[in-house]
N, C-alpha and C positions, 0 to 999 in steps of 0.2 A: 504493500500500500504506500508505503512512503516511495518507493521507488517512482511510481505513479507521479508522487508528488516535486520529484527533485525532477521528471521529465518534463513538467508543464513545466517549469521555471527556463527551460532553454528556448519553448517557443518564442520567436519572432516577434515581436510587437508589430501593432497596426501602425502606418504610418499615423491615424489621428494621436494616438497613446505617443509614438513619440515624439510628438510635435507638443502635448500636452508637459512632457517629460520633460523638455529644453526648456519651456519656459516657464516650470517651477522651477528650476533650477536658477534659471536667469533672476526670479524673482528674488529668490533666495541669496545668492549671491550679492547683488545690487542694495539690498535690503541690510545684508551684513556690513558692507561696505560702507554706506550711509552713516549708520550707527553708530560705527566707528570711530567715524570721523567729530561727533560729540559723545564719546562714551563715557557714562554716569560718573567713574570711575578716576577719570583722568581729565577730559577737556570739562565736563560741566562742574564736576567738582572743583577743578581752579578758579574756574568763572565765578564760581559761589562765592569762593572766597577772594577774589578780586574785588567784587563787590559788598566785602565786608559781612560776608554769612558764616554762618558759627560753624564748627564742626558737626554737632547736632544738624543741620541743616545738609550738610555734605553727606552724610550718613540715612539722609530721609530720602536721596537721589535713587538709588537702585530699587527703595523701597516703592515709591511710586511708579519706578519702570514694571517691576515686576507683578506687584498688588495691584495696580493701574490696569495691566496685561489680565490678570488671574480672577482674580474677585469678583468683576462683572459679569462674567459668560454664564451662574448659572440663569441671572436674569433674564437673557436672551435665550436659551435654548428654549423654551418651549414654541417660541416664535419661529426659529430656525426651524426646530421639526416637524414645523409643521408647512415649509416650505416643499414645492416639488423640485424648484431650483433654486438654489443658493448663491449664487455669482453677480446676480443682480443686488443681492444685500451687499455683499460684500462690495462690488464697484460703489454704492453709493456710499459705503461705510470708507471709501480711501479715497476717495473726494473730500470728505469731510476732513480724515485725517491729513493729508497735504495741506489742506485749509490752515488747519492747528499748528502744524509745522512751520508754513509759512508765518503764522502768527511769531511763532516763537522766534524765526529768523529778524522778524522785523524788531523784535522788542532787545534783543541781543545788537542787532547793529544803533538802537535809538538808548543804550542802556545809560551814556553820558549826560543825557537831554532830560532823566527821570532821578527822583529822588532813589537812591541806592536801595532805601527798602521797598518803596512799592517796585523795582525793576528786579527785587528777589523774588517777589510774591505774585509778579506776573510770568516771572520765568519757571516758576513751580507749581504755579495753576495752569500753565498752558501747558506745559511739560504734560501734568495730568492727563488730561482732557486727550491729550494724544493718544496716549496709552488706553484709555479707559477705550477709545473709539477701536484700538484694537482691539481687545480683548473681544469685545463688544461684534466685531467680525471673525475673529480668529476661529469658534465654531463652524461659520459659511465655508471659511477655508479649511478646515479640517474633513469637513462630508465633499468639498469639490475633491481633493486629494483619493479619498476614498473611493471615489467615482471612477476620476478618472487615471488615477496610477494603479496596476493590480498589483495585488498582496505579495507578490514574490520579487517586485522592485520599487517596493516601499522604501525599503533597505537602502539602497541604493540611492534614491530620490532625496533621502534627508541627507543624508551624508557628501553629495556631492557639491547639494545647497552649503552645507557649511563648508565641505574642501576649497571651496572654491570661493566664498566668502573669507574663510579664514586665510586664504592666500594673499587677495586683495587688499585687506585690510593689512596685514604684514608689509606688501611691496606698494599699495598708496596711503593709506592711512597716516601708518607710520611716522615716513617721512614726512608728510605735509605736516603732520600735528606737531614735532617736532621744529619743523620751518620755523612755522606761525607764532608757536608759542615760547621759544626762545628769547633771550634776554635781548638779542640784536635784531629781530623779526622786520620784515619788511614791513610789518603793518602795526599800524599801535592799536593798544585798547580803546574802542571795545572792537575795529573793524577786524581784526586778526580771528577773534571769535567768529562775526559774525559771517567772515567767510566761508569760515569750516562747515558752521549752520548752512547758509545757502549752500555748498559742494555736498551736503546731506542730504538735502530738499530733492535736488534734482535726480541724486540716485532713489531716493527713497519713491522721489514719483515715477521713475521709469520703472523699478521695482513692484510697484503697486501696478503700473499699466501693463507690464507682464504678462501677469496672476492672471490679471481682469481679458485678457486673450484667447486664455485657455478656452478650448470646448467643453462645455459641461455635457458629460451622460445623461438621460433623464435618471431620476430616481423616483422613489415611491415616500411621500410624504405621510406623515401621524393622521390616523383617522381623523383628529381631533387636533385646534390646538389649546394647549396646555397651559395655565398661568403658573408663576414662580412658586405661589403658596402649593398648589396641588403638585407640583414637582419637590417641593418642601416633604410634603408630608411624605410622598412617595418614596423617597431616597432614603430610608430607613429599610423598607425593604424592599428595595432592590437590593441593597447593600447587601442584605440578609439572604434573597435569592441568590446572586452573583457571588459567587465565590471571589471566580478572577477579578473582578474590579474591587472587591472588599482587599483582597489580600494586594492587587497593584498599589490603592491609596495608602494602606498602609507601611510598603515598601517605600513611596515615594516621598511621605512624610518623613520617614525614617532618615531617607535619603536626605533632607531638608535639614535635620537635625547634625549628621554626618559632616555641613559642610559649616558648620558653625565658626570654626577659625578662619576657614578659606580669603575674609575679606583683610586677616592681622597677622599672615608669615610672613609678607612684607617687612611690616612693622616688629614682630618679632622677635626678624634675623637682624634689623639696625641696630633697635634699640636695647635688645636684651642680651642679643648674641656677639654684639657689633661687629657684624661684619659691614665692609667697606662699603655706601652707596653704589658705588660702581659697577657690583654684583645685580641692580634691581634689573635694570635694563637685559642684562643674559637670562636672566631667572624670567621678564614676560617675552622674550625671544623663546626662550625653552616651551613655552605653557602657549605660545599662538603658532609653533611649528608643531609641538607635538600632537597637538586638537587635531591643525588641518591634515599633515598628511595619514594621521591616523584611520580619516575618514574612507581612507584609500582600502583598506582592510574593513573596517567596522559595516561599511556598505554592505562587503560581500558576505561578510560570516552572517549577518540579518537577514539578507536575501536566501540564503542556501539552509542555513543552522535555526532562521526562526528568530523574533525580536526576545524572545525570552532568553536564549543564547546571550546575545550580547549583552539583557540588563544581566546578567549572572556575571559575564566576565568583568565590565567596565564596573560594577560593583565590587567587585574582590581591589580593582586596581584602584578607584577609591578610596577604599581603606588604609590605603597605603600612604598615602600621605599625611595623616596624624600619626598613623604610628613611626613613621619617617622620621618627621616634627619633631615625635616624645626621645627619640634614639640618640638621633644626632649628636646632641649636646652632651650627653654623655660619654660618647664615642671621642671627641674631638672639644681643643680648648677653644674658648670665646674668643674670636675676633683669627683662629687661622685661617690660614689658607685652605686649609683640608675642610672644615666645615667651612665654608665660603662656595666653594664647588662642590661637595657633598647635598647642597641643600638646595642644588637645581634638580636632586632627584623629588625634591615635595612639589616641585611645577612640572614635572615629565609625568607626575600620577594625576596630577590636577587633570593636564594638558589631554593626557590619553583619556582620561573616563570622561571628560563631561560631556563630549561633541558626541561621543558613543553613546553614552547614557540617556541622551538629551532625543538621537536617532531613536532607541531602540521603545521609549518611554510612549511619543508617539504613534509610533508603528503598532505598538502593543495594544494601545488602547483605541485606533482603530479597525485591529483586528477581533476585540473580545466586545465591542459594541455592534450591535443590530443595525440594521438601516435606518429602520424609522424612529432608533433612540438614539442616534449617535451624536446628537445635540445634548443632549440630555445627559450621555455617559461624560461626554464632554467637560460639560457644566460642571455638575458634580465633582467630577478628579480633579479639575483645575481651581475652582473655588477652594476647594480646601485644600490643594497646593499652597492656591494664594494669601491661605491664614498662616503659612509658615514663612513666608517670605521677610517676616522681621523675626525670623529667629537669629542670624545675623547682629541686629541689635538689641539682643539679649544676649548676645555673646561680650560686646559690647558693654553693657551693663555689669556682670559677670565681672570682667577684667579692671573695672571701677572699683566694685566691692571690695573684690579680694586683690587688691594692689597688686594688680598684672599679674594672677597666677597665671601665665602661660600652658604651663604643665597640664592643671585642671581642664582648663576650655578645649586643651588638644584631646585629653583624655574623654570626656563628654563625645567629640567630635567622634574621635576611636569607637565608643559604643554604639553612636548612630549609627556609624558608616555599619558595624557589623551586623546591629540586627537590621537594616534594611538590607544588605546582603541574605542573609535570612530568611527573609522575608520572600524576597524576589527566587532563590533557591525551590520555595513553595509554589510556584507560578506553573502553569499548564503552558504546555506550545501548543496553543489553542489555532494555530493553523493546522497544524499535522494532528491533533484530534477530529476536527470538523472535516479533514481530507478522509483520513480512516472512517468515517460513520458513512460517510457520504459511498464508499466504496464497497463498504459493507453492506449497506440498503441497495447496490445494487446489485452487488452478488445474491445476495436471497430474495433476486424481485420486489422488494418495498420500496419504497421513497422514501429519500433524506428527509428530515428534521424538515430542513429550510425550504425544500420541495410541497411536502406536507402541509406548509404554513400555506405555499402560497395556491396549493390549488383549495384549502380552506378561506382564502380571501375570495379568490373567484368566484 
């Protein structure tokens, strides 16, 4: 049976499939690229603080990218699933979002002309508003993918999106952000910023115009649609039906927990370990080459071994980097050379799992949702993703209290990472089960599950 199923993975694609396939990819790419080029992390958080924002403020940046992203979709799925097409939400939802963006490029190049504080509070409410309008479409795109990538080059489709996003942003990014924001910069504050913004605007709209090119399949819309509240009530048991989605969310919360130090090695290895600044720059070289070409591998073994495959591995290689973290320092004394290089192995674990994990998390979870609930499964997993997205600044918090225990918040780290490995260990390759049944039904003359369902709608 499985044999069965590793020979449909060699057929040929339709030319429409891989016309569809280039330009998520392109999307994908162009989108990473964009991002980049104002990442929370590095160009907005400077900005912040150019502008006199607190570290508190610097620390609410990824929180709003990601919560912003997470939070809203369960509110929309029931809307989504109850759509036949979803491309048309989505194009109107990145209209809107260019809109937002543009908003934000103008307020970054006008940032001298406004008082310092209201030009914080317009660059972290439109920031929002960005994010929320994805999140807000990110479902539409989740069921278009579904439609029109099949299941055995899902794998492949997410990973090439980020291979190739993460390369960009390595060989344009980079430099440019470096350019700009240099001490001798050809552009002064705030224009040097607001370049970056617009050089983001324009990939992030061809990005979006993309996506919105694709052919959508039809698909089979919710008998019904569904409000948030009755999707409320529901999502206890489904939970309770669904095995694999009870036991995903909680693998990927787990996961959330796991990456608790991830935003303070940095900070760490300067201030704890001191090792020499000059170190940072290898250590995010190591962590934006090891992601991209990893995706080079992480594609194939998801396409052939099943998205559960790769959260298994890319989870084991996660854990590796708190325990990395807890080792080091006592392997090697403060401030050598030996830990200085020894501790680009906690960014080659970063590096390698997350683009994979990130692939495989995906894939998984549009393989164990339904058609007509895949808004809904959506919703659900990413909502409460999105309640862990300031776990981060509770780590934060944490290293406040207890006067920089390091040790501790890496240790924590270490537990999440392993029981969400755990966790994911428990997971069904719920493609190569639903191949088996389907094969089975029709060795004994019966019809599939899914077969069954649908001459019961007829």
């Amino acid at each position: 049976m499985k044999a069965s199923w590793r020979l449909a993975r060699r057929r040929v694609l339709p030319s429409a499939t891989r016309r569809n396939f280039r330009l998520g990819v392109l999307n994908g790419a162009l989108f990473t690229l964009g991002e980049s080029l104002v990442d929370t992390t590095a160009v907005l958080a400077l900005l912040v603080r150019d502008l006199g924002g607190s570290q508190t403020l610097v620390g609410l940046l990824p929180s709003l990218k990601n919560g912003g992203f997470l939070l809203p979709q369960l509110l929309v799925a029931g809307r989504v699933d109850s759509l036949a097409r979803k491309l048309p939400l989505y194009r109107r939802a990145a209209l809107a979002r260019a809109g937002a963006f543009a908003a934000l490029t103008a307020v970054i190049f006008g940032a001298t002309l406004l008082p310092p504080t209201l030009t914080l509070s317009l660059v972290c409410v439109v920031y929002a508003i960005y994010n929320l309008l994805g999140g807000s479409s990110s479902l539409a795109f989740q069921d278009v993918v579904a439609k029109a990538i099949p299941p055995q080059r899902r794998g492949s489709f997410f990973a090439y999106r980020q291979l190739w996003g993460g390369l960009l942003a390595l060989v344009v990014a980079g430099p440019l952000v470096r350019l700009l924001l240099q001490a001798d910069a050809p552009l002064g504050f705030p224009a040097n910023y607001g370049l970056l913004s617009l050089l983001a605007l324009i990939c992030i709209a061809l990005g979006l115009l993309a996506f919105s090119l694709i052919d959508e399949p039809p698909g089979r819309p919710a008998v019904r649609r569904r409000s948030t509240r009755e999707i409320l009530r529901g999502a206890p048991r489904l939970l309770r039906r669904d095995l694999d989605l009870r036991r995903f969310i909680v693998a990927r919360m787990w996961g959330r927990v796991g990456a608790i130090a991830e935003p303070f090695y940095v900070v760490y290895a300067r201030e704890a370990l001191a090792i020499a600044p000059r170190y940072v720059g290898i250590y995010l070289a190591v962590r934006v080459l090891s992601a991209a070409l990893s995706n080079l591998y992480w594609g194939r073994l998801a396409d052939r071994r099943g998205a559960r495959r790769l959260m298994v591995w890319t989870g084991a290689i996660a854990a590796l980097a708190p325990l990395v973290a807890l080792l080091l320092p006592l392997l090697f004394a403060p401030g050598s050379t030996l830990l200085a290089w020894s501790w680009t192995l906690v960014f080659l674990a970063i590096g390698l799992s997350v683009d994979g994990s990130a692939t495989a998390g995906t894939t998984y979870l549009l393989e164990i949702a339904p058609e007509q609930e895949r808004a809904t499964y959506g919703g659900i997993a990413n909502t409460a993703l999105g309640l862990a997205t300031f776990v981060p600044v509770l780590g934060g918090a944490l290293l406040a209290a207890t006067s920089n225990n390091y040790a501790l918040l890496l240790l924590i780290g270490l537990i999440g990472s392993l029981l969400a490995w755990m966790a994911t260990v428990r997971l069904r390759e719920v493609r190569e089960v639903r191949e088996d049944m389907r094969l089975a039904a029709e060795l004994w003359g019966r019809p599939s599950a899914a077969r069954a369902g649908d001459e019961a709608d007829a």
